[in-house]
ROZA-662610 format. One record per residue: residue number from 0; x, y, z of N, C-alpha, C in turn. Coordinates in pm, whole numbers, plus 50000, padded with zeros to 5 digits. Each point is the difference from the previous one (the first is absolute). Layout:
N
nr / n.c1 / n.c2 / n.c3 / ca.c1 / ca.c2 / ca.c3 / c.c1 / c.c2 / c.c3
NUM / X / Y / Z / X / Y / Z / X / Y / Z
...
This chain:
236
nr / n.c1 / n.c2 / n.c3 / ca.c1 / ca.c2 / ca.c3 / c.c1 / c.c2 / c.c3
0 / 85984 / 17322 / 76071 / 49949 / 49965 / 49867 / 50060 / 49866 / 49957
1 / 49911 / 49914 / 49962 / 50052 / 49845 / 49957 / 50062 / 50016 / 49846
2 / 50150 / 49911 / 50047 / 50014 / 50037 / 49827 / 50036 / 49828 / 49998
3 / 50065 / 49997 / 49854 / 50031 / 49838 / 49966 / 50063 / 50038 / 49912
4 / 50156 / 49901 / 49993 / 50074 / 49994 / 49878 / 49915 / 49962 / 49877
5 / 50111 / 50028 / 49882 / 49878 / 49968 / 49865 / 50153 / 49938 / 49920
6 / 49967 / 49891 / 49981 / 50132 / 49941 / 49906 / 49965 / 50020 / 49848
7 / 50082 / 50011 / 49951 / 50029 / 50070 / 49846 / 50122 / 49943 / 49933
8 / 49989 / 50034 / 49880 / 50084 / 49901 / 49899 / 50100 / 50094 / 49974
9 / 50017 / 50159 / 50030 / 50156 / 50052 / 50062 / 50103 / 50013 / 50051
10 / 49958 / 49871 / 50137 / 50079 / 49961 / 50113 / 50025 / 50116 / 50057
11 / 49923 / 50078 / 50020 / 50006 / 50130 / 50047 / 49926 / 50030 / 50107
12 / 49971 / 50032 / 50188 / 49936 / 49948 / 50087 / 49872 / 50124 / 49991
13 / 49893 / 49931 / 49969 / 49904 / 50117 / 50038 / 49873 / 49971 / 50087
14 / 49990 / 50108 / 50094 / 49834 / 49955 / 50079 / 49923 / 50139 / 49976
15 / 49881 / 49886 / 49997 / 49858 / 50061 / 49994 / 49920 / 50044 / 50122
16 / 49960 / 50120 / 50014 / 49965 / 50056 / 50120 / 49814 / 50000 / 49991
17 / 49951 / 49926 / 50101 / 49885 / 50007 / 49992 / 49890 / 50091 / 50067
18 / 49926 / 50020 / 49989 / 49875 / 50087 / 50076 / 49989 / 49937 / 50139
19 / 50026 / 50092 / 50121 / 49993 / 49937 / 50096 / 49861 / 49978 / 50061
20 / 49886 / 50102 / 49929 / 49870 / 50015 / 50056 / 49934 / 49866 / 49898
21 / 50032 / 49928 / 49910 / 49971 / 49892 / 49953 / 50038 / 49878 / 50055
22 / 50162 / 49949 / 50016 / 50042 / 49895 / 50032 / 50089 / 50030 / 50125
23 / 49965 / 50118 / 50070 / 50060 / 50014 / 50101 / 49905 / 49932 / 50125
24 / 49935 / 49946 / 50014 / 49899 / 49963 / 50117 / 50058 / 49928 / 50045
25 / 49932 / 49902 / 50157 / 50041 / 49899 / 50037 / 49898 / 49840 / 49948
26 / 50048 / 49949 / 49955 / 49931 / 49873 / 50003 / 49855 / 49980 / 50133
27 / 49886 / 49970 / 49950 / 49861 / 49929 / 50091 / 50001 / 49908 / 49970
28 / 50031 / 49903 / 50084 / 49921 / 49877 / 49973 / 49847 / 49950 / 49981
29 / 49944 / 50034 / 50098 / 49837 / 50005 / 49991 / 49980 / 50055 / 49822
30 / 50049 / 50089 / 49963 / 49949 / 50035 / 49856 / 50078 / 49948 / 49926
31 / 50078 / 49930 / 49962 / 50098 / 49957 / 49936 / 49913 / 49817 / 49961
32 / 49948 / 49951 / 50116 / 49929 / 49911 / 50008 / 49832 / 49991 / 49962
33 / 49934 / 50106 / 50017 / 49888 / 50045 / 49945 / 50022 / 49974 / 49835
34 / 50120 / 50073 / 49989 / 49970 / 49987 / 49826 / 50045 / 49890 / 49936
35 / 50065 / 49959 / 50086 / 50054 / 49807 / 49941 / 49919 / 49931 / 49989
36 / 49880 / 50001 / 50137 / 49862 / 49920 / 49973 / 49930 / 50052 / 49899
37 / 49967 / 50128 / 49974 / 49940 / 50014 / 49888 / 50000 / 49985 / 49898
38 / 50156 / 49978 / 49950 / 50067 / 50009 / 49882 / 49953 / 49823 / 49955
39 / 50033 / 49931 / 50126 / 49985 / 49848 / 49988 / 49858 / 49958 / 49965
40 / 49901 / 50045 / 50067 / 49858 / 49988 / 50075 / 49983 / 50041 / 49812
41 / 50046 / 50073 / 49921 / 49928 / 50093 / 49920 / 50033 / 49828 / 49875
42 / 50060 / 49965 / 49980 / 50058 / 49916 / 49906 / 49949 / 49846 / 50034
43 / 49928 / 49995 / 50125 / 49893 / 49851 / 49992 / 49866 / 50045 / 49907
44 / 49998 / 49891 / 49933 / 49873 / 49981 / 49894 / 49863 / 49993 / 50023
45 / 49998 / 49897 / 50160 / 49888 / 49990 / 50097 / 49890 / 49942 / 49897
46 / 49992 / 49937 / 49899 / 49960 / 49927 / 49910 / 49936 / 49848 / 50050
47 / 50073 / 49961 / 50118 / 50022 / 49867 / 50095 / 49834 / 49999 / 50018
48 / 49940 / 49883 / 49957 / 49852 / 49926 / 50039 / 49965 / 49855 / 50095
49 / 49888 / 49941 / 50017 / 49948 / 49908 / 50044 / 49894 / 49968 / 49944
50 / 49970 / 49862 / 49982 / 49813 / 50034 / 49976 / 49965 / 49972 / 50141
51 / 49905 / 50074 / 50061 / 49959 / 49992 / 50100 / 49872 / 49869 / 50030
52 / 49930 / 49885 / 50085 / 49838 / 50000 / 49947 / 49934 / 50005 / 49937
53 / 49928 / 50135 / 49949 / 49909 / 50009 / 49902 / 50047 / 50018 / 49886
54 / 50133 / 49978 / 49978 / 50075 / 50026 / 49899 / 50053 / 49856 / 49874
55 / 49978 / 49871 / 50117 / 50056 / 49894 / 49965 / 49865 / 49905 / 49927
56 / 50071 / 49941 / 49880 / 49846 / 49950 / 49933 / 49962 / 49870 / 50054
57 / 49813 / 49969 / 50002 / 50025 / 49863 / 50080 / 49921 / 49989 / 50112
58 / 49979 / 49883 / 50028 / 49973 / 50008 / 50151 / 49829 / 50064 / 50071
59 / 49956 / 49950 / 49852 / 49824 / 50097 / 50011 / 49971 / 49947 / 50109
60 / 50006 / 49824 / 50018 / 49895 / 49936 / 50089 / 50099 / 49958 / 50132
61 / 49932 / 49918 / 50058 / 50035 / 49973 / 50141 / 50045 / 49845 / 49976
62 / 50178 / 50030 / 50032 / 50010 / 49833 / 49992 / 49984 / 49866 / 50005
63 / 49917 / 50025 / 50154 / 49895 / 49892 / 50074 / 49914 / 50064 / 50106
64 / 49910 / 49902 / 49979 / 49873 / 50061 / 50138 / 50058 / 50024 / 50092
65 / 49946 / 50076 / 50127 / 49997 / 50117 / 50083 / 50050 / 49799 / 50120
66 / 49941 / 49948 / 49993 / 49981 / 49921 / 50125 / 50006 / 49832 / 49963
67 / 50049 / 49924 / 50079 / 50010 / 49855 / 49974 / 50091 / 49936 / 49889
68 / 50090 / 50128 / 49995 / 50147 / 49873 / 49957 / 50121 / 50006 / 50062
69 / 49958 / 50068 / 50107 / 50115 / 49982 / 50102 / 50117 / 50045 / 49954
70 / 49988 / 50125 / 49939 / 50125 / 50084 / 49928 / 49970 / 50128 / 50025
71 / 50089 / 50106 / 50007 / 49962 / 50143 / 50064 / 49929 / 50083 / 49900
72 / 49887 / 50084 / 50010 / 49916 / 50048 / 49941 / 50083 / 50067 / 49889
73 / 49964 / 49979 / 49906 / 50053 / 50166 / 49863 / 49925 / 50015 / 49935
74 / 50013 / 50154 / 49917 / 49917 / 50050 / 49924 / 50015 / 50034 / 49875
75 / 50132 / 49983 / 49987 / 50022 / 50002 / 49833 / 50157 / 49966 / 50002
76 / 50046 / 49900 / 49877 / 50124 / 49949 / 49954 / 50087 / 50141 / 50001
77 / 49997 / 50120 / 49970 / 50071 / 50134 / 49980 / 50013 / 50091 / 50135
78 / 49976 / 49946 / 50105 / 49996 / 50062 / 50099 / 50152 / 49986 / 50072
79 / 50084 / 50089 / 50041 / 50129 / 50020 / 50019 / 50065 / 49933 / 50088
80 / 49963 / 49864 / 50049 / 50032 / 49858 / 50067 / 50025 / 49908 / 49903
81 / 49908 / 49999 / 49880 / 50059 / 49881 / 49928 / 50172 / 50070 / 49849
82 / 49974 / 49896 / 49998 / 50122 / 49963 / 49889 / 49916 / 50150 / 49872
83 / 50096 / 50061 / 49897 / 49917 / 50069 / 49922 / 49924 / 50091 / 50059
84 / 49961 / 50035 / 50124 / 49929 / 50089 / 50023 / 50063 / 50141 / 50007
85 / 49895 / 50114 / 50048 / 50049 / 50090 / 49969 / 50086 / 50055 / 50161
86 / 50052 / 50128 / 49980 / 50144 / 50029 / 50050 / 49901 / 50074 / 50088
87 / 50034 / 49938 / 50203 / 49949 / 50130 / 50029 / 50107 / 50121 / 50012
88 / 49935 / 50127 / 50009 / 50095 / 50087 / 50069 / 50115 / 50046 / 49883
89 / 49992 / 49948 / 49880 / 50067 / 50041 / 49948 / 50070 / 50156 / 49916
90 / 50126 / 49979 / 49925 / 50028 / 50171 / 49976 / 49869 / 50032 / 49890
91 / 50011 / 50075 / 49946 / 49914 / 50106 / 49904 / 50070 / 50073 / 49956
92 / 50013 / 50085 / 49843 / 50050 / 50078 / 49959 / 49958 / 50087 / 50082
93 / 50106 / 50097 / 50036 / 49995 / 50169 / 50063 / 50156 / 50030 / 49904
94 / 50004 / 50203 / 50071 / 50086 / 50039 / 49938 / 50071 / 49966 / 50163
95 / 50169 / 50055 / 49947 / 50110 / 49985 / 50131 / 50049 / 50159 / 50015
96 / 49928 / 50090 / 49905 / 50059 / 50134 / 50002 / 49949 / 50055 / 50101
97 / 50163 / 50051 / 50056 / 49989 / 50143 / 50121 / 50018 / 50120 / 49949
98 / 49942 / 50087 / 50109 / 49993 / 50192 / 49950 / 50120 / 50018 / 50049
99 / 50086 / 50100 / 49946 / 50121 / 50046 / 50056 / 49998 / 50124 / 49933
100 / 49982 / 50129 / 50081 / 49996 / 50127 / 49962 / 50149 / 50027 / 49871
101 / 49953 / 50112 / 49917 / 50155 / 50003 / 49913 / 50149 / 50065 / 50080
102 / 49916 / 50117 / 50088 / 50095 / 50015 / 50068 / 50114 / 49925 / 50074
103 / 49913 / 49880 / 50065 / 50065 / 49888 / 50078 / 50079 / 49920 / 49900
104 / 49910 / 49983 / 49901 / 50153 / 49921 / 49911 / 50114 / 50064 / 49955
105 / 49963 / 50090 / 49959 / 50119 / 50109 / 49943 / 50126 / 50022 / 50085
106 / 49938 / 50054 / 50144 / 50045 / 49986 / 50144 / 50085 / 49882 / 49963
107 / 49955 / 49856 / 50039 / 50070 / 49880 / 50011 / 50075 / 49978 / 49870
108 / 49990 / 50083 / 49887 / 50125 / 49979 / 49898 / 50081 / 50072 / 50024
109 / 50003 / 50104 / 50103 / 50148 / 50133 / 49970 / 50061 / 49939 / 50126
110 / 49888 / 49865 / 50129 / 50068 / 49965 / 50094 / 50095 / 49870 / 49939
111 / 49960 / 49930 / 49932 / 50062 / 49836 / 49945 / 50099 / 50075 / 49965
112 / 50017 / 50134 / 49857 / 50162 / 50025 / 49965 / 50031 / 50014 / 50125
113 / 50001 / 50088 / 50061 / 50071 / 50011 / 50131 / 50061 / 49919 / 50089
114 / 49928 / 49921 / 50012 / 50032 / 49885 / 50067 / 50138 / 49916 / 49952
115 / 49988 / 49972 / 49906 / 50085 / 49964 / 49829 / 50131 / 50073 / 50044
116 / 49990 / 50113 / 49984 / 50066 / 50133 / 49996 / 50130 / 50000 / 50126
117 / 49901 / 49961 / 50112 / 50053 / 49994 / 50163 / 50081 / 49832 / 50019
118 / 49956 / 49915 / 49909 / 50106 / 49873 / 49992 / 50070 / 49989 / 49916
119 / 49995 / 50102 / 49900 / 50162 / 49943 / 49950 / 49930 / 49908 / 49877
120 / 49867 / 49979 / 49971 / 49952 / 49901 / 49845 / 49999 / 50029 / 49897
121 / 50001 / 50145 / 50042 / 49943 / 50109 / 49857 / 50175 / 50025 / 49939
122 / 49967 / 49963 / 49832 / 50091 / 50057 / 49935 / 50016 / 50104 / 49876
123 / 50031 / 50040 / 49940 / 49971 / 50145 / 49893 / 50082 / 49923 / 49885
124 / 49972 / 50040 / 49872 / 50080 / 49946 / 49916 / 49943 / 50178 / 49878
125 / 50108 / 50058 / 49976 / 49974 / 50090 / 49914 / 49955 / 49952 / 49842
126 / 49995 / 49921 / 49953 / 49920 / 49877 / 49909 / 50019 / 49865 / 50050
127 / 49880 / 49912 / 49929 / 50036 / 49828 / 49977 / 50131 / 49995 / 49950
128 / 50019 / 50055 / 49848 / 50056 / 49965 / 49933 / 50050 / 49847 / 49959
129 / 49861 / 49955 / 49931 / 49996 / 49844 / 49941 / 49959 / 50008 / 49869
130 / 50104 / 50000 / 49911 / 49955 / 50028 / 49859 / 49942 / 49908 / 49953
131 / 50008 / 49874 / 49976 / 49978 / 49841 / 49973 / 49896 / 49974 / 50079
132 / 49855 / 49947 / 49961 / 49934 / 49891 / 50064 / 50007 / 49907 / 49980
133 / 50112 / 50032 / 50153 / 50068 / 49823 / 49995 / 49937 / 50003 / 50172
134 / 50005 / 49879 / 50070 / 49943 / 49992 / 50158 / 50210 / 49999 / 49984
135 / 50077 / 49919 / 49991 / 50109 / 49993 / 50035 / 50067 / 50132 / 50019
136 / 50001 / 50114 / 49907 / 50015 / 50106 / 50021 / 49954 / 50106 / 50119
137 / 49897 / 49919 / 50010 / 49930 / 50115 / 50086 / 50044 / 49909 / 50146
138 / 50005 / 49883 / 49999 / 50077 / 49965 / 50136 / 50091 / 50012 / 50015
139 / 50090 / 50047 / 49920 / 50139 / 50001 / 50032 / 50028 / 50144 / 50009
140 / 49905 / 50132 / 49966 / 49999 / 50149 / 50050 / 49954 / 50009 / 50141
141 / 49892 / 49862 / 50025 / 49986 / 50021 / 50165 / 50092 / 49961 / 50072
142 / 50105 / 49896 / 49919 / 50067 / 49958 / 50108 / 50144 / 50114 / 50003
143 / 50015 / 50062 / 49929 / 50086 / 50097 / 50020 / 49967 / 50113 / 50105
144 / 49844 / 50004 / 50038 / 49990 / 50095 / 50115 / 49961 / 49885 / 50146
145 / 50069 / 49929 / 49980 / 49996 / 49885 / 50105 / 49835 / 49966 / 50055
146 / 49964 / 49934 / 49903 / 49868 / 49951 / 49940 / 50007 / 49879 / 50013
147 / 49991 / 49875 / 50058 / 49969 / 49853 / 49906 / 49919 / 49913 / 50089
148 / 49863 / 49974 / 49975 / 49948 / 49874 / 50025 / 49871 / 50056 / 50149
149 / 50035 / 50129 / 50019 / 49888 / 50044 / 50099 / 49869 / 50031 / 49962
150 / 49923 / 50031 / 50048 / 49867 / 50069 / 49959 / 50011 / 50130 / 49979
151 / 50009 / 50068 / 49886 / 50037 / 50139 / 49953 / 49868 / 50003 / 49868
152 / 50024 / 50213 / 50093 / 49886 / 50012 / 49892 / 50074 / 50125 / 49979
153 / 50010 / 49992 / 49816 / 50020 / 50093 / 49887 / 49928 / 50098 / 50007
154 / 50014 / 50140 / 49989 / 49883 / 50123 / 49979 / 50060 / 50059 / 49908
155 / 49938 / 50022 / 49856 / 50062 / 50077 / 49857 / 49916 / 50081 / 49998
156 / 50040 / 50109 / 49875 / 49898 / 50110 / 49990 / 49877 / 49915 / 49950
157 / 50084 / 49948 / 49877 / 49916 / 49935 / 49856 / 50054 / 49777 / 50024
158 / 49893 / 49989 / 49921 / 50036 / 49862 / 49982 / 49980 / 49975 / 49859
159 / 50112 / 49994 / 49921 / 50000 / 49962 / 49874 / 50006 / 49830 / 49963
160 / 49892 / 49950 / 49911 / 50019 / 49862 / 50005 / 50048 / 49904 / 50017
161 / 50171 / 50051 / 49952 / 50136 / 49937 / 50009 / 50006 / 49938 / 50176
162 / 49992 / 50149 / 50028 / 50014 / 49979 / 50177 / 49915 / 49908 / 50061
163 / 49881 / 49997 / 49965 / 49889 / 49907 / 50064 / 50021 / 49853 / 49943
164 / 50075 / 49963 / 49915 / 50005 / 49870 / 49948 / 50125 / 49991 / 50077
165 / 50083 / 50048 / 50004 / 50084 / 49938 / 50100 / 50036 / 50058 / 50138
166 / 49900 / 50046 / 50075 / 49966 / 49955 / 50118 / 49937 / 49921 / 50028
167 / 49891 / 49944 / 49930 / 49904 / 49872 / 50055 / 50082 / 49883 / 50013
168 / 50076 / 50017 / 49982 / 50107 / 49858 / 49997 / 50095 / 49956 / 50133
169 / 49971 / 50099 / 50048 / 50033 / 50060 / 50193 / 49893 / 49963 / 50075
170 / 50024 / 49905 / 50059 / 49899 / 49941 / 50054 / 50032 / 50135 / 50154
171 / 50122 / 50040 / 50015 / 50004 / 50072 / 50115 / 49960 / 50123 / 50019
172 / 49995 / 50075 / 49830 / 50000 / 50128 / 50046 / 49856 / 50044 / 49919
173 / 49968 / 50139 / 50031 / 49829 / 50018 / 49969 / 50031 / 50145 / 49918
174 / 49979 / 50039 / 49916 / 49980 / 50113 / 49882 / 49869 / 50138 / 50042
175 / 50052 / 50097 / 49989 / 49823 / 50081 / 50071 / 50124 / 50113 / 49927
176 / 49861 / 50083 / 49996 / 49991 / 50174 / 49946 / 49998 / 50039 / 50112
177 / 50032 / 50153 / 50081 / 49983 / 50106 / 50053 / 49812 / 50026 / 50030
178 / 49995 / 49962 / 49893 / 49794 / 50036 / 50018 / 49908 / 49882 / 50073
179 / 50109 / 49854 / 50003 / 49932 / 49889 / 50095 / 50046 / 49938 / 50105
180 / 50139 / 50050 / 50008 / 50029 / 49925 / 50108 / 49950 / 49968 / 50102
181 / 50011 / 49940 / 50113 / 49870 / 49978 / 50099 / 50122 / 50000 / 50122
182 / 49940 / 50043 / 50139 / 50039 / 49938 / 50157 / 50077 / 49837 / 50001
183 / 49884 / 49948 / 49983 / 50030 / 49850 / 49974 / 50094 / 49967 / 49932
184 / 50051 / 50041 / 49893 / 50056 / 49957 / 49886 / 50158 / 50062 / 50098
185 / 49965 / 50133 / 50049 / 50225 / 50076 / 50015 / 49971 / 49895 / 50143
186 / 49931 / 49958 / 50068 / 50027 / 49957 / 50146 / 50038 / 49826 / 49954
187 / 49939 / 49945 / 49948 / 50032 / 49847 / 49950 / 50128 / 49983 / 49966
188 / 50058 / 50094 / 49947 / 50110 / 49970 / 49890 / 50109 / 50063 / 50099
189 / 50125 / 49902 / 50037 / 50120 / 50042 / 50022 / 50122 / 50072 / 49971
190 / 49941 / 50011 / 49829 / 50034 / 50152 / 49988 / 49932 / 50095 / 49867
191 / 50055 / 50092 / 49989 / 49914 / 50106 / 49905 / 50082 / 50096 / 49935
192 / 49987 / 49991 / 49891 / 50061 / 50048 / 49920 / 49989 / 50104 / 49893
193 / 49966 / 50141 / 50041 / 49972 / 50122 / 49917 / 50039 / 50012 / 49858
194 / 49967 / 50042 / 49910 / 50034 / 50078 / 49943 / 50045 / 50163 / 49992
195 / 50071 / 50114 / 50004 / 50022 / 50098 / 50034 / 49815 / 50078 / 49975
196 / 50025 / 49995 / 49906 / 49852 / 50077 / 49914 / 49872 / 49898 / 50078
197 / 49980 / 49905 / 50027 / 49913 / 49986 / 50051 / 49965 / 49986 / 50125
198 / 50147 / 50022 / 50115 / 49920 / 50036 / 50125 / 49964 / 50146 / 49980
199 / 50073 / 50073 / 49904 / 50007 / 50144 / 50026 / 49789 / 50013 / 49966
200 / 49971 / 49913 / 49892 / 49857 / 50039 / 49957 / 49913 / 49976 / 50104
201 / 50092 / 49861 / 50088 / 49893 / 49956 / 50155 / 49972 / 50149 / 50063
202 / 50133 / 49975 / 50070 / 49967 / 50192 / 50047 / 49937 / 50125 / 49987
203 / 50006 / 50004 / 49868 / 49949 / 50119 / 49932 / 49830 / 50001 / 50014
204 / 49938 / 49856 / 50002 / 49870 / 49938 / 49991 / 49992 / 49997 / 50133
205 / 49992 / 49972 / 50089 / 50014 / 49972 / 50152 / 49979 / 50132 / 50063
206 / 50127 / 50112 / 49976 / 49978 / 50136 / 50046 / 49889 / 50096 / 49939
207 / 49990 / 49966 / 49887 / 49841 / 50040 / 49913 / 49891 / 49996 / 50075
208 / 49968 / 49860 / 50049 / 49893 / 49976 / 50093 / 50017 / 50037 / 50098
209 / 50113 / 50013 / 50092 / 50011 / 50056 / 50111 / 49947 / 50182 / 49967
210 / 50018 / 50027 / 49940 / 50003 / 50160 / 49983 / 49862 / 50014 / 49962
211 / 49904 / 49949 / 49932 / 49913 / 49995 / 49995 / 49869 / 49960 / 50100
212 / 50067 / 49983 / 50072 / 49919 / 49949 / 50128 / 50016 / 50111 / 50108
213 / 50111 / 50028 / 50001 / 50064 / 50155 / 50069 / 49893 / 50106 / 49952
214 / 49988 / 50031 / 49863 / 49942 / 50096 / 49914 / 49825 / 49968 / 50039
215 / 49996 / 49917 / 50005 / 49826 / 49976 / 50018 / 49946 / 50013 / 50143
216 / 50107 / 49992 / 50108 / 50017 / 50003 / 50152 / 49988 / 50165 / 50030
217 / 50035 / 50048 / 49918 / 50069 / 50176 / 50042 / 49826 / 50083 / 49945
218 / 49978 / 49943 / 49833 / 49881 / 50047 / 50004 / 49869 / 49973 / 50040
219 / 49963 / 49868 / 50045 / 49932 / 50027 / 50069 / 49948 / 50114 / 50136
220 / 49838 / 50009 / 50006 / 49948 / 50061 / 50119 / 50070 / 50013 / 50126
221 / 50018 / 50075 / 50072 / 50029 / 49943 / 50127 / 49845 / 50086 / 50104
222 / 49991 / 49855 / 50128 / 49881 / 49987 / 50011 / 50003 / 50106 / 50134
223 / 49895 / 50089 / 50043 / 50016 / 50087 / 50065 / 50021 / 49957 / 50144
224 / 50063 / 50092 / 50074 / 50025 / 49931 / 50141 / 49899 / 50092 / 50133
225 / 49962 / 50097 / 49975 / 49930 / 50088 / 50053 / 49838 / 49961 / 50033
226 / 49973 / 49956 / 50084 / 49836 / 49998 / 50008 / 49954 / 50099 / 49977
227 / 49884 / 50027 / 49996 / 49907 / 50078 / 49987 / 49933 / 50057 / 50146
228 / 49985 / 50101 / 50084 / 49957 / 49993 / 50109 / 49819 / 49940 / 50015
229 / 49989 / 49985 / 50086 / 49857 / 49956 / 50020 / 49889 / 50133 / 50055
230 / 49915 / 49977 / 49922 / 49891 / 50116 / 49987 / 49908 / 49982 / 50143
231 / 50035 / 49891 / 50034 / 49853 / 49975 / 50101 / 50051 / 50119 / 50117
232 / 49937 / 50057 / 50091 / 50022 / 50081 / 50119 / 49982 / 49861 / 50108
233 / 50124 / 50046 / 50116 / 50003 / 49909 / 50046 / 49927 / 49996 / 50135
234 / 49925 / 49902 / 50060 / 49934 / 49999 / 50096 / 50046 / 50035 / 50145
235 / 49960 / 50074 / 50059 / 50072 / 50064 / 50174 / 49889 / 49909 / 50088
C-alpha cells in the first residue's frame, strides 16, 4: 500500500496511507502519452487560415495575350506564382481534438500520481496555511517545504481569491482543484504539492469510477457459451 508523509504545523510525523487499487499501479507509458497529446491537441484553436485562389480579389482578366510577347503564358495576376496571390496548399480551420475513452484518462490520472508517488515529487501538506494574500508569503511556505524556483503544481481543496492573486505572481508554480487537475499538468511539473483533503477527494473520485465500472461489468448479460445442436440429420 503506497503511503506518503503529510507535513503539519504540529511537528508531529504523520503518513497518509493510500488505496493501493487506485495509486497502486505501475506507470504506462503508451497511456500516459495518449493523454498528453490529447490534453495538448485539445487546447489548439485550429482557427489558422489562407485565402486560397478563388479566394483572393482581382485578377478577372488575363495579364497579356496568350502569344507574341515573348513572356511565359498567364492567366490571371492572383494565381499562386505571382506576388499577392493566393496560398497553394494551404492550412484551413479544422478541430485538433482527439477521442480518449474516460476510462483511459482516469486510468492515466491514478498512473501520473503514481508515477509522482514512485519519484519522490509528490508532497502532502495537512493545510496551505497562508493567511495573507501576499505571493511573498506564499513563497516563503513553499520554500519551507523545500520549494523554490521549479515548476510546481499546487492542488487545494478550494481556491479562495486571496490564494489566486497571489499565485499568479509565480511565474513557476500552477494552482488547480482536485476536480481539474490534468496528466499533463502532475507530469510537467517537478514537483506537486497536495493538500491533505484534496488528494484524499482525488482518491475518493478516482475509486468511485473505478467501482462503478466494476458494478456495471458484474451486471451486465453474460453471453451464452453453449451452441445449440444442429437439427439437420446428417448425411451417410
Amino acid at each position: 500500500m503506497p503511503s506518503v508523509p503529510v507535513s503539519g504545523g504540529t511537528g508531529k510525523a504523520q503518513t497518509l496511507e493510500l488505496s493501493a487499487d487506485v495509486f497502486g499501479g505501475t506507470p504506462r507509458v503508451p497511456l500516459l502519452h495518449q493523454a498528453v497529446v490529447k490534453e495538448l491537441a485539445a487546447r489548439r484553436v485550429g482557427t489558422h487560415s489562407t485565402r486560397g485562389r478563388s479566394d483572393v480579389q482581382g485578377g478577372g482578366r488575363k495579364p497579356w495575350k496568350q502569344k507574341g510577347t515573348g513572356r511565359a503564358r498567364q492567366g490571371s495576376i492572383r494565381a499562386t506564382q505571382w506576388k499577392g496571390g493566393g496560398k497553394p496548399f494551404g492550412p484551413r480551420p479544422h478541430k485538433y481534438d482527439k477521442r480518449l475513452p474516460t476510462e483511459m484518462r482516469r486510468a492515466a490520472l491514478r498512473e501520473a500520481v503514481a508515477a509522482k508517488l514512485g519519484a519522490g515529487e509528490l508532497s502532502v501538506v495537512e493545510t496551505l496555511g497562508v493567511g495573507d494574500a501576499k505571493t511573498k508569503a506564499l513563497v516563503t511556505r513553499l520554500k519551507g517545504l523545500g520549494i523554490a524556483g521549479q515548476p510546481t503544481l499546487l492542488v487545494v481543496s478550494e481556491v479562495p481569491e486571496g490564494l489566486k492573486r497571489a499565485a499568479r505572481n509565480v511565474a513557476w508554480l500552477s494552482l488547480e482543484t482536485p476536480g481539474h487537475v490534468s496528466v499533463y499538468q502532475l507530469l510537467r511539473s517537478e514537483r506537486v504539492v497536495f493538500e491533505k483533503a484534496a488528494l484524499q477527494a482525488l482518491e475518493e473520485s478516482l475509486r468511485k469510477a473505478g467501482a462503478k465500472r466494476e458494478t456495471a461489468m458484474s451486471g451486465a448479460p453474460q453471453m451464452k457459451t453453449d451452441q445449440p445442436k444442429s437439427s439437420r440429420r446428417s448425411r451417410s
